[in-house]
C-alpha positions as CSV (number, residue, x, y, z in Angstrom):
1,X,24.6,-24.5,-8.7
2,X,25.8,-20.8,-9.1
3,X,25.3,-19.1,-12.5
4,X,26.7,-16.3,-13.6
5,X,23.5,-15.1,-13.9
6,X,21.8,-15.0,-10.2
7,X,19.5,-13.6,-8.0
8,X,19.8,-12.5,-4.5
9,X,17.3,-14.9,-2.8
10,X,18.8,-17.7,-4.4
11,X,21.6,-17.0,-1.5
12,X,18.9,-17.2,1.2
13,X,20.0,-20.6,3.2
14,X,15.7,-21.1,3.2
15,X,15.6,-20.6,-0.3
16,X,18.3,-23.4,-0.6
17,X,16.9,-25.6,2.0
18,X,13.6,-25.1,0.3
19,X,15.0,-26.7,-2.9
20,X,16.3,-29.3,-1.2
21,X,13.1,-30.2,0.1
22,X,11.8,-30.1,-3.1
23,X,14.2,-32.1,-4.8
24,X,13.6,-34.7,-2.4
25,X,10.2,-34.9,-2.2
26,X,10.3,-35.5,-6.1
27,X,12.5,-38.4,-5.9
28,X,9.9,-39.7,-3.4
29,X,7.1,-39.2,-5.2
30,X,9.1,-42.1,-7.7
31,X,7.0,-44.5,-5.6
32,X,3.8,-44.0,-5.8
33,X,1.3,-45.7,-7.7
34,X,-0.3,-44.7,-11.1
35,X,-3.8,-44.1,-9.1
36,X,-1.9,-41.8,-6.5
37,X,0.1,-40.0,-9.8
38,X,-2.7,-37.9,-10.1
39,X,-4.3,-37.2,-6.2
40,X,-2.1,-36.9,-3.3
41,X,1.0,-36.8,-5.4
42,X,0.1,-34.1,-7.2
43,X,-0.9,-32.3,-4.3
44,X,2.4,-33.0,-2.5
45,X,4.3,-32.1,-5.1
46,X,2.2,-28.8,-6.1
47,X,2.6,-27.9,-2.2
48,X,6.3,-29.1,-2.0
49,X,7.1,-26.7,-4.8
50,X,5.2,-23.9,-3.3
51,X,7.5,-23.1,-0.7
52,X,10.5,-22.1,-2.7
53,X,8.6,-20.3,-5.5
54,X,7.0,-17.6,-2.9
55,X,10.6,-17.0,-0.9
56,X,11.4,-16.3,-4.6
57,X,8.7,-14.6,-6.0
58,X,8.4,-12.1,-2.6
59,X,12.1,-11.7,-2.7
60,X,11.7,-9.0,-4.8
61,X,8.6,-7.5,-3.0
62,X,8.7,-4.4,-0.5
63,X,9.4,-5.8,3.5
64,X,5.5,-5.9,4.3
65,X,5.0,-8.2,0.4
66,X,7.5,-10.0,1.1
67,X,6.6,-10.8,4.6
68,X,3.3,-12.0,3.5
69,X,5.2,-14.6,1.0
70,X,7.2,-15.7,3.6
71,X,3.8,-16.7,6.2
72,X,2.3,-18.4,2.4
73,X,5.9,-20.6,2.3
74,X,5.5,-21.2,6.1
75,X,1.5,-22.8,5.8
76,X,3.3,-24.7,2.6
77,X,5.5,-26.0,4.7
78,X,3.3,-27.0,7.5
79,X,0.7,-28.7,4.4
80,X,3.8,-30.8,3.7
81,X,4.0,-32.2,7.0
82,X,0.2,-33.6,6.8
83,X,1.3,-34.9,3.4
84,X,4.3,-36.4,4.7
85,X,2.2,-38.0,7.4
86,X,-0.4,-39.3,4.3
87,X,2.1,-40.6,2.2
88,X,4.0,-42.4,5.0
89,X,0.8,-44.0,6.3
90,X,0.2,-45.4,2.6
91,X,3.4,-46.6,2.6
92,X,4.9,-44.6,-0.1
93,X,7.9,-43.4,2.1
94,X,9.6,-45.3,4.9
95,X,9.4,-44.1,8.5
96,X,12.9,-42.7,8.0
97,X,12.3,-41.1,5.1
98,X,9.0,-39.3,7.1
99,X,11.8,-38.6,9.9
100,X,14.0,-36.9,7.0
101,X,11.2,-34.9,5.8
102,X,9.8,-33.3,9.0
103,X,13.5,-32.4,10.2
104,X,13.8,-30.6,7.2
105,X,11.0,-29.0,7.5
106,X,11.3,-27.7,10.8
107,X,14.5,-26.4,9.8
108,X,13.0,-24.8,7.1
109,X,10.0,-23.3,9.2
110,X,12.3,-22.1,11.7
111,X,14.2,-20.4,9.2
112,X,11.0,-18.5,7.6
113,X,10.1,-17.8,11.4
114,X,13.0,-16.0,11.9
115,X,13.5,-14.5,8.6
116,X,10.2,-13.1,9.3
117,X,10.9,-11.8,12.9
118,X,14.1,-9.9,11.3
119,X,11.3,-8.2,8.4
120,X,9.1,-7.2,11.4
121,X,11.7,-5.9,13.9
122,X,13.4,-4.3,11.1
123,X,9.8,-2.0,10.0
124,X,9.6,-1.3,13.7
């Protein structure tokens, strides 16, 4: 969805990737129970959401800020792998669902890796 009205991170391919994590993660949540609505749900989605708001909210940070939002994305994304894990063993999410999630996510954690590496190198 491009607006006429953007910003530059929303072009980043993690930012994107980021929402599509999100997005799906949200539609998951659509099976949990009421009890689970407000424990790990709400923690998935809080930390599911997390990711994309700091590659957007650093975007617009100095090299060394922005860095730092990128590393608070990456240990999102690395909390959404031991929720992914919880929910899956609960039985909320199927074991391909799970598979889906993590491969997302280690394209999204390779992405802030190297995002991050290109920051660092480019300071140096």
């Amino acid at each position: 969805m491009k607006s006429q009205y953007h910003f530059n991170f929303e072009e980043l391919i993690v930012y994107q990737k980021a929402i599509e994590y999100d997005e799906l993660v949200h539609k998951q949540l659509n099976n949990f129970t009421k009890i689970e609505d407000y424990r790990l749900s709400f923690q998935f989605a809080r930390v599911a959401d997390s990711v994309a708001f700091n590659i957007a909210e650093g975007s617009g940070s100095s090299d060394a800020g922005f860095l730092n939002y990128l590393k608070i994305a990456r240990d999102s994304s690395r909390e959404c792998v031991a929720a992914t894990t919880k929910v899956y063993l609960r039985n909320y999410i199927t074991y391909k669902e799970s598979g889906n999630n993590r491969s997302l996510l280690v394209e999204i954690n390779k992405m802030l890796s190297a995002l991050m590496k290109h920051l660092k190198d480019k300071n140096t």
